[in-house]
N, C-alpha and C positions, 0 to 999 in steps of 0.2 A: 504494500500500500504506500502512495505516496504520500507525503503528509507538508510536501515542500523544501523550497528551495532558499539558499543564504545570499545574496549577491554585496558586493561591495560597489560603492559608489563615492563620489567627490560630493555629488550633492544629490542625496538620498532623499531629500523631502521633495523635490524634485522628480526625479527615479521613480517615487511612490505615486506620486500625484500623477504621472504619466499612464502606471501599470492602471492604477486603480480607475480611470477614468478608459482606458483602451478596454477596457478586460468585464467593463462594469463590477469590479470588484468596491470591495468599501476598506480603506484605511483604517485597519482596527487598532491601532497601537502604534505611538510617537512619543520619543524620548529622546536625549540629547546621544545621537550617536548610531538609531538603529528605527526603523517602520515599519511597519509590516501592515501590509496589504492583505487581505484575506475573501474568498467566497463566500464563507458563510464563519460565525466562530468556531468551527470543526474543523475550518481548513477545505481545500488547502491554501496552502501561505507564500507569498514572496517574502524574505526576509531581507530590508537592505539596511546593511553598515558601513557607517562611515570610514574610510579607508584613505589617510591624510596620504597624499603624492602621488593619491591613484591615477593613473591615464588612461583612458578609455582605449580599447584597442583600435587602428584604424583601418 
C-alpha cells in the first residue's frame, strides 16, 4: 500500500500550493520547514521539506 511520498523543495509552500491545487488535493498540515498535501486524512500524502541549497533539476 502506498501511503506516500517525501519530496524536498527550496520553496515548499509553494510546491504544496501547486500539488494541492493540480491534484484537487487539500493542504493538510504546514509548519516551519515541511507541508503536506493530502487526499483525504488517510492519505495519500505528498510530503514537502525544506531543503536549504536545493536546485531543482533541469
Amino acid at each position: 500500500m502506498w501511503w506516500g511520498t517525501t519530496i524536498d523543495a527550496s520553496d515548499l509552500g509553494g510546491l504544496a500550493k501547486f500539488y494541492a491545487e493540480l491534484l484537487d488535493w487539500h493542504i493538510r498540515h504546514e509548519e516551519p520547514g515541511t507541508s503536506v498535501v493530502a487526499a483525504s486524512p488517510q492519505g495519500p500524502f505528498f510530503v514537502f521539506q525544506q531543503a536549504d541549497g536545493y536546485w531543482a533539476p533541469v
